[in-house]
ChimeraX commands (.cxc) that place a marker at each C-alpha (Angstrom):
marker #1 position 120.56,33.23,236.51 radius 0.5
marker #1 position 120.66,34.87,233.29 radius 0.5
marker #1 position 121.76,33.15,230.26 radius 0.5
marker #1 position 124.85,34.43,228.22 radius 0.5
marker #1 position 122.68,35.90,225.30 radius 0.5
marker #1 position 118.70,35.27,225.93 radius 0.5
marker #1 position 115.66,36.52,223.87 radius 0.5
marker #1 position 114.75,39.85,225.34 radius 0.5
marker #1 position 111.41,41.36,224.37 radius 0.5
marker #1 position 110.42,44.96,225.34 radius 0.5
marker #1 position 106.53,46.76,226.34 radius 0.5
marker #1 position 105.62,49.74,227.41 radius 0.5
marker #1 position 102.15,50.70,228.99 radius 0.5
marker #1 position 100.22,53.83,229.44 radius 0.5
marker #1 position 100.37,55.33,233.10 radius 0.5
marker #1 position 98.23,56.75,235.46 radius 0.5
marker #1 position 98.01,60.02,237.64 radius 0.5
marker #1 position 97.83,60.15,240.96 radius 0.5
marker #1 position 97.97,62.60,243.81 radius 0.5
marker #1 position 100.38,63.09,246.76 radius 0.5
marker #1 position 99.16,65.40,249.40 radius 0.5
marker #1 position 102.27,67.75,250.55 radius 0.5
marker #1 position 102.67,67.87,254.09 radius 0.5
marker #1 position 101.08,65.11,255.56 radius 0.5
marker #1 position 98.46,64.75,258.58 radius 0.5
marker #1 position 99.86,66.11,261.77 radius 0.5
marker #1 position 103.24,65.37,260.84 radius 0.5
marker #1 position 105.86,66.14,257.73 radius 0.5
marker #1 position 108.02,63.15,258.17 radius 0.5
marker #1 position 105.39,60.53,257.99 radius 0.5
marker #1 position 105.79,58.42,254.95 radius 0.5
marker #1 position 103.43,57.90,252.00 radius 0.5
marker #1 position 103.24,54.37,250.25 radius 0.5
marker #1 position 101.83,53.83,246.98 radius 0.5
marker #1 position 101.45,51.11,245.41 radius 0.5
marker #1 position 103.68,50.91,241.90 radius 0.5
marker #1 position 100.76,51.06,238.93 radius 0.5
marker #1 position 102.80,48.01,237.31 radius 0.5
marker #1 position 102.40,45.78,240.77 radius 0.5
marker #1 position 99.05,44.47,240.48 radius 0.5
marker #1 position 99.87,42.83,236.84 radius 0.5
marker #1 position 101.99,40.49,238.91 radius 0.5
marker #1 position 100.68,37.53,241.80 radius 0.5
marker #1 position 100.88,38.40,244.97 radius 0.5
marker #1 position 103.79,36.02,245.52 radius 0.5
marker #1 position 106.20,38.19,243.12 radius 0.5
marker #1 position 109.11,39.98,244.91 radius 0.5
marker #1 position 110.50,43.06,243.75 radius 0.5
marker #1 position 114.34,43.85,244.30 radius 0.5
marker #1 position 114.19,46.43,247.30 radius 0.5
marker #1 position 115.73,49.71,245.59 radius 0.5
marker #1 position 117.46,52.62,247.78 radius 0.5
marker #1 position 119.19,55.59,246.34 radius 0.5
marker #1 position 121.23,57.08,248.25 radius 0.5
marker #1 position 121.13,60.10,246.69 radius 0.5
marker #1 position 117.35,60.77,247.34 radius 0.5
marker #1 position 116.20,59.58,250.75 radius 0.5
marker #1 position 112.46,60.42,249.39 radius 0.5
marker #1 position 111.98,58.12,247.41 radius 0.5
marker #1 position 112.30,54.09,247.89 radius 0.5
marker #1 position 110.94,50.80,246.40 radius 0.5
marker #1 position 109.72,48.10,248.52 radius 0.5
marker #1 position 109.84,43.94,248.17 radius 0.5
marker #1 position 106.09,44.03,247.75 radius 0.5
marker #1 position 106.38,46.26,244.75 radius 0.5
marker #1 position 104.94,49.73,246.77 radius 0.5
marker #1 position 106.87,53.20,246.06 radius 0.5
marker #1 position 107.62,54.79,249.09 radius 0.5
marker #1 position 107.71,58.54,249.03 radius 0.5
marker #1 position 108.84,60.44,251.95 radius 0.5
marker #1 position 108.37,64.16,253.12 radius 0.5
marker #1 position 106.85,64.98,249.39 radius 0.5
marker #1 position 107.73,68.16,248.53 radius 0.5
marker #1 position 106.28,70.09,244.72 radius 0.5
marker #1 position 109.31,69.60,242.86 radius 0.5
marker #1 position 108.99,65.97,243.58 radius 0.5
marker #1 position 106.01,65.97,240.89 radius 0.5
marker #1 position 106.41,64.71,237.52 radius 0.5
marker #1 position 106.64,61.85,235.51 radius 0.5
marker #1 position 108.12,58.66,236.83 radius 0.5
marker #1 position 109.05,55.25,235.28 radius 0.5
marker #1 position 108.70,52.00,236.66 radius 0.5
marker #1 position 110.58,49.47,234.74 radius 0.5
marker #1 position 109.93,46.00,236.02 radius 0.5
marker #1 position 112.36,42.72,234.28 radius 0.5
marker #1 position 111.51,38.99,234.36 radius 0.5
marker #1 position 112.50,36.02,232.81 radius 0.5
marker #1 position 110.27,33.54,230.92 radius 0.5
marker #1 position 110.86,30.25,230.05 radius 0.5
marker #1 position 109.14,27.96,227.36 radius 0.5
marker #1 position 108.81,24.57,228.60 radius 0.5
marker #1 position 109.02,22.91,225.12 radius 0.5
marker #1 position 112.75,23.86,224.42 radius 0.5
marker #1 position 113.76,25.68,227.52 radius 0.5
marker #1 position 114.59,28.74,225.94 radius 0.5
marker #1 position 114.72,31.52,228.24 radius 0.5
marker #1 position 113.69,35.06,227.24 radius 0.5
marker #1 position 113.75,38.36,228.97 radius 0.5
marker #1 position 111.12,40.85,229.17 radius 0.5
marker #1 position 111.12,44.18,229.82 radius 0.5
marker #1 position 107.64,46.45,230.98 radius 0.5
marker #1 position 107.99,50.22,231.18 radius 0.5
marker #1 position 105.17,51.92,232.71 radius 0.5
marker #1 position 104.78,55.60,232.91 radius 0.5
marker #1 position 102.54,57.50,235.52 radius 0.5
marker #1 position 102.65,61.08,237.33 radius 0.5
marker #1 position 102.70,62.61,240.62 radius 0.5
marker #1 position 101.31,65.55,241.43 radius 0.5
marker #1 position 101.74,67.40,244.87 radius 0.5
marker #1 position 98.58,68.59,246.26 radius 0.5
marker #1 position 96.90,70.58,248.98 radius 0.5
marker #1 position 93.63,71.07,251.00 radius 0.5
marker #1 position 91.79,74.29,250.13 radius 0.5
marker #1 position 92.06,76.98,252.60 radius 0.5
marker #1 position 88.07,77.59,253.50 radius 0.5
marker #1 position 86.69,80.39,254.59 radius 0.5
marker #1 position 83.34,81.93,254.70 radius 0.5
marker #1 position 80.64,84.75,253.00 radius 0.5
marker #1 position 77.74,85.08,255.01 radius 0.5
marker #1 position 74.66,87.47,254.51 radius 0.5
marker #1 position 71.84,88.53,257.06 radius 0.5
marker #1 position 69.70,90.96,257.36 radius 0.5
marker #1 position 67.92,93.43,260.24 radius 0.5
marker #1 position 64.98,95.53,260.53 radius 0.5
marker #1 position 65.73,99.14,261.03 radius 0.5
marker #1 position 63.57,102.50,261.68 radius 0.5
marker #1 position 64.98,104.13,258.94 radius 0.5
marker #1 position 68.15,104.35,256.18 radius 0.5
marker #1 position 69.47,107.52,257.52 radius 0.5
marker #1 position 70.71,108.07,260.92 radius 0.5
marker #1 position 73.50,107.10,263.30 radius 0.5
marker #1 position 72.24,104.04,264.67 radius 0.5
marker #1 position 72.15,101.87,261.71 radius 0.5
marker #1 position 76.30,102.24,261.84 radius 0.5
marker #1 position 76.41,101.71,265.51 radius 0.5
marker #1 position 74.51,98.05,265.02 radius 0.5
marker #1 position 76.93,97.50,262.64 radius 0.5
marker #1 position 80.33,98.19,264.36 radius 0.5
marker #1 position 78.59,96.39,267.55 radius 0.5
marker #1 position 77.67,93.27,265.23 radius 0.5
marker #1 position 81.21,92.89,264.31 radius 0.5
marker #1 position 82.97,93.16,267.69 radius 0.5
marker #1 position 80.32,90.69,268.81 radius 0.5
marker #1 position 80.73,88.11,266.44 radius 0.5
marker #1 position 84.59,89.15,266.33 radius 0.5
marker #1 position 84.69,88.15,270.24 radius 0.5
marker #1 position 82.72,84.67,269.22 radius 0.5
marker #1 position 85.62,83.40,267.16 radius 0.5
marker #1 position 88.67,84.73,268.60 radius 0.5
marker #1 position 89.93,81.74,270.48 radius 0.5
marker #1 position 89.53,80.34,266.70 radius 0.5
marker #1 position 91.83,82.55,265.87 radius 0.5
marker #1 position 89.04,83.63,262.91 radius 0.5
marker #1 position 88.12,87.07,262.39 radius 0.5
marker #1 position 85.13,89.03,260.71 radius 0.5
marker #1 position 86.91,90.47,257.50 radius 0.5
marker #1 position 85.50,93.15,254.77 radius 0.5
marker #1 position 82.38,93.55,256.47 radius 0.5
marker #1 position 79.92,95.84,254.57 radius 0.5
marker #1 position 76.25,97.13,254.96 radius 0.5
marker #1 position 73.33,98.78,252.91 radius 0.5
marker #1 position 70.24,99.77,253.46 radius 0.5
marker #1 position 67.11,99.07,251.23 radius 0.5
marker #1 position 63.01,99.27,251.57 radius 0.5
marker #1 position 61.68,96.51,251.70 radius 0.5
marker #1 position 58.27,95.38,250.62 radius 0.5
marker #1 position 56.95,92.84,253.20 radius 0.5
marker #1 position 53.65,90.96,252.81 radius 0.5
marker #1 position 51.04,92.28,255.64 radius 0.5
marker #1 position 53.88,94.87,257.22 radius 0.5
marker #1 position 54.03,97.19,253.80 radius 0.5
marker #1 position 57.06,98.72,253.27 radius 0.5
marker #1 position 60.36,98.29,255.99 radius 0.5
marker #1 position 63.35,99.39,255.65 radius 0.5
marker #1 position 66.09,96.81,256.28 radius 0.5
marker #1 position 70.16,96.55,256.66 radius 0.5
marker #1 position 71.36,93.97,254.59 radius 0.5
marker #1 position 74.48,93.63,256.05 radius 0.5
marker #1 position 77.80,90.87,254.51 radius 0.5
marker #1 position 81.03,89.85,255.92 radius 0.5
marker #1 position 83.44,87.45,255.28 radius 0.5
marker #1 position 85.20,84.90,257.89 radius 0.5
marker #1 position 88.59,84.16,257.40 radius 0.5
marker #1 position 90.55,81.69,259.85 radius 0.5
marker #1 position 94.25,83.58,259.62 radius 0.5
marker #1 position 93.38,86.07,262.19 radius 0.5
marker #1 position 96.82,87.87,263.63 radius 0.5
marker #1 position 98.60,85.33,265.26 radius 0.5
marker #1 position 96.67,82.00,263.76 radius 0.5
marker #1 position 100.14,80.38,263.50 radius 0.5
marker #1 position 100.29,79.97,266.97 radius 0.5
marker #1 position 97.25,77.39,266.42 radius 0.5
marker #1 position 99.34,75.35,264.36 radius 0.5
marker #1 position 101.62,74.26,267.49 radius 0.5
marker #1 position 103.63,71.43,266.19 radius 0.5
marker #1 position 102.51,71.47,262.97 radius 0.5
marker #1 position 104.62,72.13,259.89 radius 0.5
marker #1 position 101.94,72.67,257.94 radius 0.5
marker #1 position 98.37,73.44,259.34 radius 0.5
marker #1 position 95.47,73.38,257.10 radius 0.5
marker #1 position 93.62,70.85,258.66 radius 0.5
marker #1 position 93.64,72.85,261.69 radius 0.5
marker #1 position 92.54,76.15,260.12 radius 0.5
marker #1 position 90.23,74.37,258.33 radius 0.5
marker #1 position 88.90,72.82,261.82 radius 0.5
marker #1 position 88.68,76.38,262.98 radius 0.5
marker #1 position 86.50,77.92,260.16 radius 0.5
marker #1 position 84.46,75.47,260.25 radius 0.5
marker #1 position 83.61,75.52,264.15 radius 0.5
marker #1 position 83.74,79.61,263.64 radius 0.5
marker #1 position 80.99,78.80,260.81 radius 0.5
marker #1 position 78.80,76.56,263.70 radius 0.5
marker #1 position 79.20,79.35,266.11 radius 0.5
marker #1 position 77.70,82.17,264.16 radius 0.5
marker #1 position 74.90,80.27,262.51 radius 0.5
marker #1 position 74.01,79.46,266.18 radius 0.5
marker #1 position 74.55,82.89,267.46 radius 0.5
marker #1 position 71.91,84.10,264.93 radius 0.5
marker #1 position 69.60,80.80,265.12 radius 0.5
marker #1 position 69.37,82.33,268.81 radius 0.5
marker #1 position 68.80,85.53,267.95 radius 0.5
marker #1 position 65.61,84.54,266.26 radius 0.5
marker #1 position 64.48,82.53,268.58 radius 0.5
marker #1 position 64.89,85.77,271.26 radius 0.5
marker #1 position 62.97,87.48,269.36 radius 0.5
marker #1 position 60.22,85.28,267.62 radius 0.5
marker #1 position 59.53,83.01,271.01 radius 0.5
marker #1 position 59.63,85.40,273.51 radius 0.5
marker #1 position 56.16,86.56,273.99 radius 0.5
marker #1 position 56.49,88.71,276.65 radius 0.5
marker #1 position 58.73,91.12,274.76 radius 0.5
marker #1 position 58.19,93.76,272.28 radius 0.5
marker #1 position 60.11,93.35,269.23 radius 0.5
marker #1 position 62.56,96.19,269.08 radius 0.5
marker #1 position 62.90,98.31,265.72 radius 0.5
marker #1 position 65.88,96.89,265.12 radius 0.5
marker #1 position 66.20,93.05,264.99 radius 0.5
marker #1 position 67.86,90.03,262.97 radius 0.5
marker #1 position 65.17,89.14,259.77 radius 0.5
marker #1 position 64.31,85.51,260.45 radius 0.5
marker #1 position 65.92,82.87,258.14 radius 0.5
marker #1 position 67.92,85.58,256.30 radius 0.5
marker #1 position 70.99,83.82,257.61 radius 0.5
marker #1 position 73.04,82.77,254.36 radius 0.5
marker #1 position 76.57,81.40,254.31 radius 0.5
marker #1 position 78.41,79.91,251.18 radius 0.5
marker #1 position 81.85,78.75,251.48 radius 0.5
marker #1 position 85.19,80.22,249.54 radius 0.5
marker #1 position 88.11,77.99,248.78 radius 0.5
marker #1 position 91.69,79.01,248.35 radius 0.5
marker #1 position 95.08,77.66,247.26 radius 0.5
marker #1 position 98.39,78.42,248.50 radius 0.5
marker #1 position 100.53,80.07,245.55 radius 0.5
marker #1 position 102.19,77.82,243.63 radius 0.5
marker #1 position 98.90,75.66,243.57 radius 0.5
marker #1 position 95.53,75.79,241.65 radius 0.5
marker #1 position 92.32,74.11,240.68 radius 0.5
marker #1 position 91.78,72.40,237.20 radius 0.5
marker #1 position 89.14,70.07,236.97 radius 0.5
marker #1 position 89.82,68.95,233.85 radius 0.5
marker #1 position 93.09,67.87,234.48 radius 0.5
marker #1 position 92.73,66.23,237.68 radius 0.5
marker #1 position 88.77,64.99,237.91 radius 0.5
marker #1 position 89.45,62.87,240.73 radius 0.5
marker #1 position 90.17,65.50,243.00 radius 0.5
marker #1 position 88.33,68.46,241.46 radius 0.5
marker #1 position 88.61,70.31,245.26 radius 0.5
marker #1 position 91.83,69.54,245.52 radius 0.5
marker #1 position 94.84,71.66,244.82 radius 0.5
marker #1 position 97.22,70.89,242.90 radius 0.5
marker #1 position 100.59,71.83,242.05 radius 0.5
marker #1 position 101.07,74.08,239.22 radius 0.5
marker #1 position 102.43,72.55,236.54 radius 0.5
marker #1 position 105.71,74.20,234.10 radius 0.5
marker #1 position 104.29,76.52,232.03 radius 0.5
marker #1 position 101.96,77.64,234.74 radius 0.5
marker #1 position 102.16,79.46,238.01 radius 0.5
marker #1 position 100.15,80.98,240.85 radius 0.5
marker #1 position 101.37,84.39,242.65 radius 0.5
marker #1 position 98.76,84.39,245.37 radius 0.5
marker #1 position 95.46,82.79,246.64 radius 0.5
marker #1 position 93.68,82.21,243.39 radius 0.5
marker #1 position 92.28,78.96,242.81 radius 0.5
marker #1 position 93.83,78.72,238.86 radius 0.5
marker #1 position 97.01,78.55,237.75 radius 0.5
marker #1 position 97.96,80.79,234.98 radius 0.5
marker #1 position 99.59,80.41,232.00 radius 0.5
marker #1 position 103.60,81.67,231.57 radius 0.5
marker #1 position 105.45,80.18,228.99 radius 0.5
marker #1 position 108.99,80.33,230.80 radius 0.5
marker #1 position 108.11,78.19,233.85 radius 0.5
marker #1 position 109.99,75.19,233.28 radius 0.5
marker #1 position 109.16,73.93,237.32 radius 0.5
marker #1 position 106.20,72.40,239.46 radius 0.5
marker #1 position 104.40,74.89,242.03 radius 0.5
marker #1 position 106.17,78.09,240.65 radius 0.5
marker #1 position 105.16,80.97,242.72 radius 0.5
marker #1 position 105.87,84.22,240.00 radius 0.5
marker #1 position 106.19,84.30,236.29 radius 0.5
marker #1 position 109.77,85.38,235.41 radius 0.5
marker link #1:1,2 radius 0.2
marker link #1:2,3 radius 0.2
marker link #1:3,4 radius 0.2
marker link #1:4,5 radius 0.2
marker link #1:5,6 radius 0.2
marker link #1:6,7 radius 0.2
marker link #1:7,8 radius 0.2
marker link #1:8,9 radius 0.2
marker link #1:9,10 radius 0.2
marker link #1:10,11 radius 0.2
marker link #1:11,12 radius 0.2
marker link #1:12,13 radius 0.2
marker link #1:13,14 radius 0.2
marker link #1:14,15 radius 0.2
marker link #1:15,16 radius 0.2
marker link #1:16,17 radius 0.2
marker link #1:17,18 radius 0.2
marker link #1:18,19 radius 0.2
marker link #1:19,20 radius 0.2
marker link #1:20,21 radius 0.2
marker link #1:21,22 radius 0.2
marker link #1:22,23 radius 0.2
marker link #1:23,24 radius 0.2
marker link #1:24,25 radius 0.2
marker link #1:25,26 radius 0.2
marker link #1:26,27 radius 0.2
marker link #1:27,28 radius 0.2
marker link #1:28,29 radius 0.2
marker link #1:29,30 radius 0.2
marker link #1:30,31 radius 0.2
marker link #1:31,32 radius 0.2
marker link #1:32,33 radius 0.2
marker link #1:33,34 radius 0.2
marker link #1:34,35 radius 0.2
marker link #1:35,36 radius 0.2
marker link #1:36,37 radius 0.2
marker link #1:37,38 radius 0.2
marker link #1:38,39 radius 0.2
marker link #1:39,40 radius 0.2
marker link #1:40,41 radius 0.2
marker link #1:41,42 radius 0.2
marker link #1:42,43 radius 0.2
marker link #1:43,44 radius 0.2
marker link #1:44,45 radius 0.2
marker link #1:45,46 radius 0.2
marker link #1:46,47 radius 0.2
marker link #1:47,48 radius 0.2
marker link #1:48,49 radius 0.2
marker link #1:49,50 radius 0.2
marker link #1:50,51 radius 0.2
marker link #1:51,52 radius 0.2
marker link #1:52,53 radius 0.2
marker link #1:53,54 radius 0.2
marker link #1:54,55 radius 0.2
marker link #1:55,56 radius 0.2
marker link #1:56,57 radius 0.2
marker link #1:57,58 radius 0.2
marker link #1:58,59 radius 0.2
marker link #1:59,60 radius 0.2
marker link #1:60,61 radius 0.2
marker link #1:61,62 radius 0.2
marker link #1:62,63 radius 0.2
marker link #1:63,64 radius 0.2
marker link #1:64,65 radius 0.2
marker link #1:65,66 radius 0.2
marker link #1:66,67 radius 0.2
marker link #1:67,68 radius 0.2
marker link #1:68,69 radius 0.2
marker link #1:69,70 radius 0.2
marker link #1:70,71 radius 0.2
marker link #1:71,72 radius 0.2
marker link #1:72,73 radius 0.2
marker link #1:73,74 radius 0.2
marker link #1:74,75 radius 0.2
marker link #1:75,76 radius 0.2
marker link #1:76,77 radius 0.2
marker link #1:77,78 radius 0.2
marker link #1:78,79 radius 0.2
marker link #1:79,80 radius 0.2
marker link #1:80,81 radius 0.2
marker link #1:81,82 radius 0.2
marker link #1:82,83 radius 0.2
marker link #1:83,84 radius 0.2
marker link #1:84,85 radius 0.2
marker link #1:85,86 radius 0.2
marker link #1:86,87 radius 0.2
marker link #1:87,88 radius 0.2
marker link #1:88,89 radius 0.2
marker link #1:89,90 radius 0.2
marker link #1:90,91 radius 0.2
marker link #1:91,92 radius 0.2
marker link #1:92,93 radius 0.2
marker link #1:93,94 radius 0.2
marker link #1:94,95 radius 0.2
marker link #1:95,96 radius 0.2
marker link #1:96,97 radius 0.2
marker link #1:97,98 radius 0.2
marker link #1:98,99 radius 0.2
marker link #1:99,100 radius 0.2
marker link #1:100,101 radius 0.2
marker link #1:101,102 radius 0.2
marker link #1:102,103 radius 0.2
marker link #1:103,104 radius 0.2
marker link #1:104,105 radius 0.2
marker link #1:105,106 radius 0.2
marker link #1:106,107 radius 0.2
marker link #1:107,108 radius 0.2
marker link #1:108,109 radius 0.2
marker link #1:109,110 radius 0.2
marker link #1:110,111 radius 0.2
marker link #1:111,112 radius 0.2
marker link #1:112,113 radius 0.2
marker link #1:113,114 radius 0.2
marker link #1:114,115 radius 0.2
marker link #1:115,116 radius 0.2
marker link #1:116,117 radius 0.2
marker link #1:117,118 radius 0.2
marker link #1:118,119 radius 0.2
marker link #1:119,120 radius 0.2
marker link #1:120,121 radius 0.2
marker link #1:121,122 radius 0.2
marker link #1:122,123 radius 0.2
marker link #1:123,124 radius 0.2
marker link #1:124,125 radius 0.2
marker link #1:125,126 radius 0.2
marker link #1:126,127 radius 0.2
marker link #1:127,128 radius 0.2
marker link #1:128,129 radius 0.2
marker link #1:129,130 radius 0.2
marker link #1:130,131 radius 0.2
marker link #1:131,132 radius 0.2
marker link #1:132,133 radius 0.2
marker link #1:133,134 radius 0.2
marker link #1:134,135 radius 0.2
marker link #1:135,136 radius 0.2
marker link #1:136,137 radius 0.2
marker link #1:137,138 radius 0.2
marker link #1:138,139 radius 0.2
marker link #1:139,140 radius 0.2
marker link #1:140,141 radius 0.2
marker link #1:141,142 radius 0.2
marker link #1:142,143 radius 0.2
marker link #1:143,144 radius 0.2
marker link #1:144,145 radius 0.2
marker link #1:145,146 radius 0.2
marker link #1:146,147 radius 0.2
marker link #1:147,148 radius 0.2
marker link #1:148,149 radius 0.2
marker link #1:149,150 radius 0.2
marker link #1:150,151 radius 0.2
marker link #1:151,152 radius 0.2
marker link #1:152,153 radius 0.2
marker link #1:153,154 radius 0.2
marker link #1:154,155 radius 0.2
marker link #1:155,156 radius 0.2
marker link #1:156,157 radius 0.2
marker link #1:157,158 radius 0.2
marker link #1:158,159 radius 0.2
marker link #1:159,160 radius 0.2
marker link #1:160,161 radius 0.2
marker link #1:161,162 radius 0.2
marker link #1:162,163 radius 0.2
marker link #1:163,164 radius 0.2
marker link #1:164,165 radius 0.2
marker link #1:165,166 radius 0.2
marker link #1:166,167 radius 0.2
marker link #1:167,168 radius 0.2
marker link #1:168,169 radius 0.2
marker link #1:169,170 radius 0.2
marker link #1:170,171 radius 0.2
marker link #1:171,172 radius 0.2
marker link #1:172,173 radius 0.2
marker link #1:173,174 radius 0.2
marker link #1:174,175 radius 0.2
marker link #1:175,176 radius 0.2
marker link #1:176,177 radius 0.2
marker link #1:177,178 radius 0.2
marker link #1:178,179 radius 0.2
marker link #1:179,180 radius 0.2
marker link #1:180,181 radius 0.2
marker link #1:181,182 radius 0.2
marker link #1:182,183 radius 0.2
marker link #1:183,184 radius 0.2
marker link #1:184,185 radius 0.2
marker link #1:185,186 radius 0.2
marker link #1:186,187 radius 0.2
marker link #1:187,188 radius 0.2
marker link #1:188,189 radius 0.2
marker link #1:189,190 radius 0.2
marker link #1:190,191 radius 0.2
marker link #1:191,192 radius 0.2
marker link #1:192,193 radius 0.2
marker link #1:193,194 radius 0.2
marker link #1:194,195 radius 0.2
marker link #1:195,196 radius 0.2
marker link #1:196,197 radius 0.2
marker link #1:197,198 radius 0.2
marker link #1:198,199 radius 0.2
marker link #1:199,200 radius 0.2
marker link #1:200,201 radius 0.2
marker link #1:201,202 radius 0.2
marker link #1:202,203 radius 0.2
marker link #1:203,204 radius 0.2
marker link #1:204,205 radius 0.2
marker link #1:205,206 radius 0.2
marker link #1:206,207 radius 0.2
marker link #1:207,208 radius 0.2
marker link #1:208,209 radius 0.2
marker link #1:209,210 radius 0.2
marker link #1:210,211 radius 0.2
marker link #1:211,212 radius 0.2
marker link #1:212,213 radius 0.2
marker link #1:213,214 radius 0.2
marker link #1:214,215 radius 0.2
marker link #1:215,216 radius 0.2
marker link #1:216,217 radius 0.2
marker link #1:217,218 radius 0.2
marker link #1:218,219 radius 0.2
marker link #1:219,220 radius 0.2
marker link #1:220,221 radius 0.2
marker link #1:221,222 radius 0.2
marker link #1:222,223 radius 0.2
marker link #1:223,224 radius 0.2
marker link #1:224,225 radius 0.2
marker link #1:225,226 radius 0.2
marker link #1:226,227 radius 0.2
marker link #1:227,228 radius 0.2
marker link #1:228,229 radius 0.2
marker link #1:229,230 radius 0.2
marker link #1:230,231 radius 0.2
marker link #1:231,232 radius 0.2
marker link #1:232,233 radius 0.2
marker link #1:233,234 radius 0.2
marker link #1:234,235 radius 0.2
marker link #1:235,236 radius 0.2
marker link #1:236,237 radius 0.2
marker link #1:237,238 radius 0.2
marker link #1:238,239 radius 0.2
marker link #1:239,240 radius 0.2
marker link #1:240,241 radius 0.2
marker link #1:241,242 radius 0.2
marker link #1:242,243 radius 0.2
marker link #1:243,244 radius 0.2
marker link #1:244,245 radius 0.2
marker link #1:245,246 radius 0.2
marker link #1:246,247 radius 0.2
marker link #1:247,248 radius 0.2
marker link #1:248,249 radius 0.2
marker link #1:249,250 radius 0.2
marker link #1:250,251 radius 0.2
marker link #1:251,252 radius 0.2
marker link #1:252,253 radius 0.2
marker link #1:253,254 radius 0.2
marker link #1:254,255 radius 0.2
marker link #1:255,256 radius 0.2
marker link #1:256,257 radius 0.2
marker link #1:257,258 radius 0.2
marker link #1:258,259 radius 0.2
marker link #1:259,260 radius 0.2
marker link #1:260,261 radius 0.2
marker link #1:261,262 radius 0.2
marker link #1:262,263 radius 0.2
marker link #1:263,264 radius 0.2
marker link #1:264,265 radius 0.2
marker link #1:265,266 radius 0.2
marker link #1:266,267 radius 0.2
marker link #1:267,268 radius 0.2
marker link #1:268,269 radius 0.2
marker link #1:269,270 radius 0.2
marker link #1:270,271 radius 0.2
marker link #1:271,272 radius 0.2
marker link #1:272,273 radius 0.2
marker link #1:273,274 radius 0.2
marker link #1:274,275 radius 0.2
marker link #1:275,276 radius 0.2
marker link #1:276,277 radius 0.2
marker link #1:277,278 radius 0.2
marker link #1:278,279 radius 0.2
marker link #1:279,280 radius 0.2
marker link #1:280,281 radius 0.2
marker link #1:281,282 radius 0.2
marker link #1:282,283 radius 0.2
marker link #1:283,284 radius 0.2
marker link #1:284,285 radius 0.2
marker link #1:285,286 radius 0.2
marker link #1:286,287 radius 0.2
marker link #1:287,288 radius 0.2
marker link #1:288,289 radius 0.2
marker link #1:289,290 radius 0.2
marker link #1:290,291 radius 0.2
marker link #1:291,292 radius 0.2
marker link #1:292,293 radius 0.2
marker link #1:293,294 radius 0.2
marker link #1:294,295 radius 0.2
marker link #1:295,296 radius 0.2
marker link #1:296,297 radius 0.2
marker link #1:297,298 radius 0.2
marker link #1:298,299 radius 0.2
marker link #1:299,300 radius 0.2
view
């Protein structure tokens, strides 16, 4: 029990950030639990008053001192307070004094990347004019198109030019140097999502398996070619070990990259912070002074 009129002393503590990923592993309602940054200044045998507003279902505070934070959306993020009050006594005189901690830390909602792919490879042809060099590229897309479908990935922006090449012991051979991009939100990719609320992991599962299948489809093609001695190499074959692949990352709008502010998730992305907003796919958040809100999508 309190007394009528004790000593109360007040601190206040710097705070931490953390990160919240929005929309959970394979389900939305699952709930996160965090423990409170002021917690671990306490034993293990202190008990914290169980807190419940009914106001905000999100967001709850445990006996053990953890903040539970359900279905986390981006306004959510921000600054929060944790305010924790005890009682200590002197055992010389008794005299009871209350002390107040404030402790001030922020939440930030954050995402996955979206991944998808640039690759690169390369073919012998007989020459840089002429029909044929279009054909193998229209028929290289429709096959590699068919290799990922049931990924629901597709071969986007494909492009192709054609240079001379000077090749030790062959002279000079002219070559298609041919680029594409794979991208896992083919028409219909929702429908891979099933259940799912929100589905990055899956389309990230995709890309990645759409990445394994091409690599192989072209590790193959060189062995065709380079292994199989009973063949003649046509004039037009995949260029051994010119298979190259680098991987894009992309944010939902309303989320961004910023290493600087958030180092312990440099992938990651994060909620855009007021003053800042993202309109599409970027990876930064730009700047617009009359955002006043996390994750804003345009720039009034």
């Amino acid at each position: 029990m309190r007394t009528s009129s004790p000593a109360e002393s007040k601190r206040r503590a710097g705070g931490a950030v953390d990160l919240l990923r929005l929309f959970p592993r394979r389900e939305r309602e699952r709930t996160f639990i965090e423990r409170l940054p002021c917690a671990p200044h306490f034993p293990k045998a202190a008990m914290f008053h169980p807190y419940s507003d009914p106001r905000n279902y999100r967001i709850n505070i445990t006996e053990t001192g953890k903040l539970m934070v359900k279905d986390f959306l981006e306004p959510l993020s921000g600054l929060y307070t944790c305010t924790l009050s005890y009682k200590t006594v002197r055992a010389e005189t008794q005299e009871e004094k209350m002390v107040k901690q404030r402790y001030d830390f922020m939440i930030f909602a954050y995402r996955e990347p979206d991944y998808s792919y640039q690759m690169a490879v390369r073919f012998t042809t007989k020459s840089c004019i002429g029909r044929y060099n279009d054909l193998l590229f229209r028929v290289l897309k429709k096959i590699l198109d068919n290799l990922i479908s049931d990924l629901s990935c597709h071969v986007i922006e494909p492009s192709y030019k054609c240079h001379v090449v000077k090749v030790p012991k062959n002279g000079l051979i002219p070559e298609l140097f041919i680029a594409f991009q794979v991208n896992p939100f083919a028409p219909g990719w929702r429908g891979a999502c099933k259940d799912s609320i929100d589905c990055e992991d899956i389309t990230n599962h995709n890309i990645l398996q759409a990445r394994d299948r091409i690599e192989e489809f072209f590790r193959s093609q060189a062995y065709i070619f380079y292994h199989d001695f009973n063949k003649t190499l046509p004039a037009m074959h995949f260029v051994d070990h010119s298979f190259q692949v680098i991987r894009l990352d992309s944010c939902r709008p309303g989320f961004g990259k910023n290493e600087g502010l958030h180092s312990n998730c440099a992938s990651c992305c994060v909620v855009c912070s007021p003053g800042t907003f993202s309109p599409d796919v970027d990876v930064t958040c730009q700047t617009c002074i009359s955002v006043h809100i996390y994750g804003a999508k345009s720039c009034p």
